[in-house]
N, C-alpha and C positions, 0 to 999 in steps of 0.2 A: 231830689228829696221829696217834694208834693207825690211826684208817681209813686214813691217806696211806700209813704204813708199811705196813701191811699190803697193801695196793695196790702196795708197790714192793718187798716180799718174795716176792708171789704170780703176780706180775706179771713180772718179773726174774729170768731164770735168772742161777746163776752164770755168771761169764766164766772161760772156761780161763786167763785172762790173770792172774786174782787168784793172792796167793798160799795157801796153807793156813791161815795165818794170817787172812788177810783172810775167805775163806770163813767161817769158826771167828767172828769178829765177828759175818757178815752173821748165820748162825743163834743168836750171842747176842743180837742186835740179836729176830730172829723168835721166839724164846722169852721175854725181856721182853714184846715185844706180846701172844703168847697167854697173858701170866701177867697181862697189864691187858684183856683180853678176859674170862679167867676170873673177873679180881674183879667186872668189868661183869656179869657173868651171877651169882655171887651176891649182887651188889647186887640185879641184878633179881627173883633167887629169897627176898629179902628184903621186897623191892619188893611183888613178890606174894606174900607175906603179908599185908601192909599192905592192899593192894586186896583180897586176898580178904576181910578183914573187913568193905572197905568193901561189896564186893557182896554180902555176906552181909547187913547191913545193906540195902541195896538190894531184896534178896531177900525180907525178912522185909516189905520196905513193898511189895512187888509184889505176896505174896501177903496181906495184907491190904486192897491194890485189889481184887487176882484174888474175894475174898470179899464185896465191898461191890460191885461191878460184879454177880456173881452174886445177891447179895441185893435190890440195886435192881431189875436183870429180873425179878426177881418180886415185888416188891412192884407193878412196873408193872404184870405180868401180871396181878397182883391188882387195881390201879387200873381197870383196863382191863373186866375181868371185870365188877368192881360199874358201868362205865361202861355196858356192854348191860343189865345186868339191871336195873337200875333204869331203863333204858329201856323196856323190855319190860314191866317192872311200870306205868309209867307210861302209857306205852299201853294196858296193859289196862284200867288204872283210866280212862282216858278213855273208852273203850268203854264200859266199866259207866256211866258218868256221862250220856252217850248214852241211851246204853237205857232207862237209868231217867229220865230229862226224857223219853223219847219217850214213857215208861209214866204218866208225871204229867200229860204234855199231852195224852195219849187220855184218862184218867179225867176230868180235866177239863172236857174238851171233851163228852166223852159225859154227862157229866153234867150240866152248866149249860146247855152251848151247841146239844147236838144238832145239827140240822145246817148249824146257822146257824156260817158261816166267818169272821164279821166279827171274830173274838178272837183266829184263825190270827196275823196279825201283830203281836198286842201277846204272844204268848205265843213270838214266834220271837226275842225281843229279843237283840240280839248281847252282851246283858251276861249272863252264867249267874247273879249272884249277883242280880239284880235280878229276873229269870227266877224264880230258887227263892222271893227274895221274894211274888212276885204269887203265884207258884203256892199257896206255904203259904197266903196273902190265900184261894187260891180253899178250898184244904183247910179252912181253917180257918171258911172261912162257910157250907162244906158238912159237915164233923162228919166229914169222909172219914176213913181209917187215917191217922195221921203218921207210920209206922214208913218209909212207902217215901221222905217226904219227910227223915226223920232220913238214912235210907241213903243217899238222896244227898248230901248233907252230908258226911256220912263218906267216902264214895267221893272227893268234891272235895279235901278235906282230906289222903287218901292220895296223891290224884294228886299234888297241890302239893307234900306230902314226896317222892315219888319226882324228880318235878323237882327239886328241890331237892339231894336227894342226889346224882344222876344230875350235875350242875354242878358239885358241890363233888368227886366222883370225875375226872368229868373234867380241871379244874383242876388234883388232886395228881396225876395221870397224866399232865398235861404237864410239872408241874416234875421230877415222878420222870424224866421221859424227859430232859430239861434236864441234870439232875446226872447219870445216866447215861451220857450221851454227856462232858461233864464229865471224871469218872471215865476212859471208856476215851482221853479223848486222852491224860491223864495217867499211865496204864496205860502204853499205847504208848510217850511219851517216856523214860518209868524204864525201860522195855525197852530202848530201844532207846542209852539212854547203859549202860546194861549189857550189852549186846555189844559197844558201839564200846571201852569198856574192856578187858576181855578182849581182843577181836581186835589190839586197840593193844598191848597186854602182850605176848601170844605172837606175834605178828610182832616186836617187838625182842629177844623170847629168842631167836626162829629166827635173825634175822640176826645174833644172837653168838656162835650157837652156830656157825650156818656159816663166820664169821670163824674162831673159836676152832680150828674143823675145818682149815681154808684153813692156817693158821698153823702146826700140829701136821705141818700135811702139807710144809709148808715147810720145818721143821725138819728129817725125816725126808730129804728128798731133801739138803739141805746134808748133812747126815751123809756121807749116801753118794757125795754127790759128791766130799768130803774124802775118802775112805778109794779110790775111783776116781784120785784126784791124787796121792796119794801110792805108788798102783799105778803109775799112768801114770810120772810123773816120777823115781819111785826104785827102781821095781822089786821094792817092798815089799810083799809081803800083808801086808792087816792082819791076818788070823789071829782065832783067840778066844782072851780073857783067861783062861777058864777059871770056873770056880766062885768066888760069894763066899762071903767069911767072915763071921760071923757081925756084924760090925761093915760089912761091904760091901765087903772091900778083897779085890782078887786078885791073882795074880801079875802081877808086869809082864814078865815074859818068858819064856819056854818052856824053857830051862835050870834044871839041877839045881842049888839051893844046897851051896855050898864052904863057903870061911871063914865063921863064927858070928859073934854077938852077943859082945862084950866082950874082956878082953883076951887080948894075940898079942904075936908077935913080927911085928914088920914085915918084908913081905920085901923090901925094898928096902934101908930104915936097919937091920934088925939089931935094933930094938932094941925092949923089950917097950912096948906103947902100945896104947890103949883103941881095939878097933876097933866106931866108931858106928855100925856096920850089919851087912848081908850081902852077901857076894859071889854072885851068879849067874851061874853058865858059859855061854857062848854065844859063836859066832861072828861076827866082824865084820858088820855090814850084817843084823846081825836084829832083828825091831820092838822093842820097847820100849814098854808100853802104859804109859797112866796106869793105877795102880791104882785109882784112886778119882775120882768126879766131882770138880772143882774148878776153880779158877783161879790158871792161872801166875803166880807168884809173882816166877819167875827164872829166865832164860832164857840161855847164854852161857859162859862161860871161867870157872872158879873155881878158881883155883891146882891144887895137887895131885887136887880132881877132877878137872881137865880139862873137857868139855864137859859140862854140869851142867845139868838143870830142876829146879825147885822147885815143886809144887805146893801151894798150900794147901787144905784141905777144912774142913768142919762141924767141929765142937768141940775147934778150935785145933788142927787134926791138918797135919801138912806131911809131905808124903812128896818123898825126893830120890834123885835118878838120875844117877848119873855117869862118864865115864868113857867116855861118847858117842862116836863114828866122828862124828854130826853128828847137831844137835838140830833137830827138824820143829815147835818152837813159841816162843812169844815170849811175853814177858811181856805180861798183860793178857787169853791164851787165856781163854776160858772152854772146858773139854776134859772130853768124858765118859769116865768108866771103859770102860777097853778100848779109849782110843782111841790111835793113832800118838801118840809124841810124842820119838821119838827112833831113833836104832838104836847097836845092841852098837858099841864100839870100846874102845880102850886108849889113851885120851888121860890127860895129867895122872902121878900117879905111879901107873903100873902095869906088872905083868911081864906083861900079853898080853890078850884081848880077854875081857870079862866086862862084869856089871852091878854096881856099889857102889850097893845100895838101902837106904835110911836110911825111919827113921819118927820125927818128932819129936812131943811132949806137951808145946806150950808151949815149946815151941823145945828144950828136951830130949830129947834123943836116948834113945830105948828100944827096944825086941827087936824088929826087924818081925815075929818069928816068933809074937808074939801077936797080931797083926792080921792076918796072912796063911791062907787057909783051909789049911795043912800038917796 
């Protein structure tokens, strides 16, 4: 509903055809909307606090991926590392293991067989441990050193742990890369619901704020276009209200105050009676602002005032105008300070064209001259 309105305040110029009244709705109508725009946006600015804690939250588990993600690549790095090197160790240990059967099958040979080749096949056997077997057989029927036969043993032995290890490396180097990969899909997606968040936030702040804008700007032009209507059609400048008072209220009309607060003699009856305002001098046909933001109260013909508005304002305050040539508002206005909402006359009981400006407290009539910046 706010969106339609606002699409048909921004959308919508006034029609010269309305009346001042009517105008005066439409912009109360666009000021409601920017005042349900502005709650939207500190809803939002509420909103995001909420989510900020939640990304905050978010944040704290991102970088605790960001840390485990970093700590994984290098344990991999580390997997990885011990996967060459016990390669390389492995290898070299099989070389040694080489050299040294190729060092046991020459003493061997030179020793029993000289150059007779017929042992060449039983000593090439494709089994190494069955190999070391016969060979120790030949050492041991010959009294030869055992140390070169122990060192192969050992050599095998090493080899076998570096295999070993070298498998068992590799294996944690593939699941480290497993949970790794893991990790960063997991990474990614928390990233990436943490910016669709945010970007979803601040594009709905943006777009109420730019409503909020739209609306404000709406307002401004109804203003103006009221105070152009009541140029155009009555020949009135709206003029300035002048300085507020300490309470916000200013003159409603550019003449000097006469008659005082309290009693008088009447000039009409003669006779002494409580006067509930101030009179202000001025010339038929001259503006008549509201003193103070508010909404028309009363709008019309009030006996001895004669043409008469009532505005009410904030803290039960009513201020009244009477005595009108003719009144520019109707009950229901919503009318800012310093706006048109009448002009000077001498209707009702009076001896000639001025303002009767009252201030009521509670429907009590008191001194405008405390509310007015004098």
């Amino acid at each position: 509903m706010l969106v339609a309105v606002v699409a048909l305040l921004v959308t919508t110029p006034a029609s010269a055809d309305e009346s001042i009244s009517d105008i005066r709705a439409d912009r109360e109508a666009a000021r409601d909307a920017e005042a349900a725009a502005l709650a939207e946006l500190e809803f939002l600015e509420l909103e995001d606090q909420r989510i900020a804690e939640i990304l905050a939250e978010i944040q704290l588990a991102v970088d605790a991926q960001v840390a485990r993600v970093e700590g994984g690549r290098q344990a991999l790095d580390a997997a990885q590392a011990e996967v060459i090197t016990r390669q390389t160790l492995a290898d070299t240990a099989s070389a040694d293991v080489a050299r040294t059967i190729t060092e046991i099958r020459q003493r061997a040979v030179d020793a029993y067989v000289g150059t007779d080749t017929t042992a060449e096949p039983w000593l090439q056997s494709g089994d190494i441990n069955k190999t070391a077997v016969r060979l120790a057989m030949l050492d041991f029927a010959a009294g030869s050193d055992r140390d070169l036969l122990d060192h192969l043993r050992r050599l095998q032995v090493e080899r076998e742990d570096h295999v070993i290890a070298g498998e068992e490396a590799r294996i944690e180097a593939d699941q480290l890369r497993a949970q790794l990969e893991e990790e960063l899909d997991e990474l990614q997606t928390r990233q990436l619901v943490q910016a669709e968040i945010q970007n979803e936030l601040q594009s709905r702040i943006d777009a109420w704020e730019a409503e909020a804008d739209a609306l404000a700007r709406a307002s401004v032009e109804l203003t103006a276009f009221i105070n152009a209507k009541v140029r155009s059609e009555l020949g009135v400048s709206p003029g300035e209200a002048g300085a507020e008072s300490i309470e916000g209220f200013t003159m409603p009309t550019s003449g000097s105050v006469g008659s005082g607060f309290g009693t008088r003699v009447h000039p009409i009856f003669g006779t002494v009676r409580q006067h509930t305002g101030i009179d202000i001098g001025g010339s038929t046909g001259d503006p008549i602002w509201a003193s103070k933001e508010g909404r028309v109260i009363f709008a019309g013909w009030k006996g001895g005032y004669g043409n008469t508005v009532i505005v009410a304002h904030t803290g039960n305050v009513a201020t009244l105008y009477a005595h009108m040539s003719e009144t520019l508002a109707r009950a229901g206005d919503e009318i800012d300070g310093g706006e048109i909402i009448g002009l000077v006359g001498s209707t009702g009981w009076s001896t000639g064209p001025h303002l009767h400006f009252e201030t009521r407290l509670d429907g009590v009539p008191k001194d405008p001259l405390f509310f007015l910046p004098l």
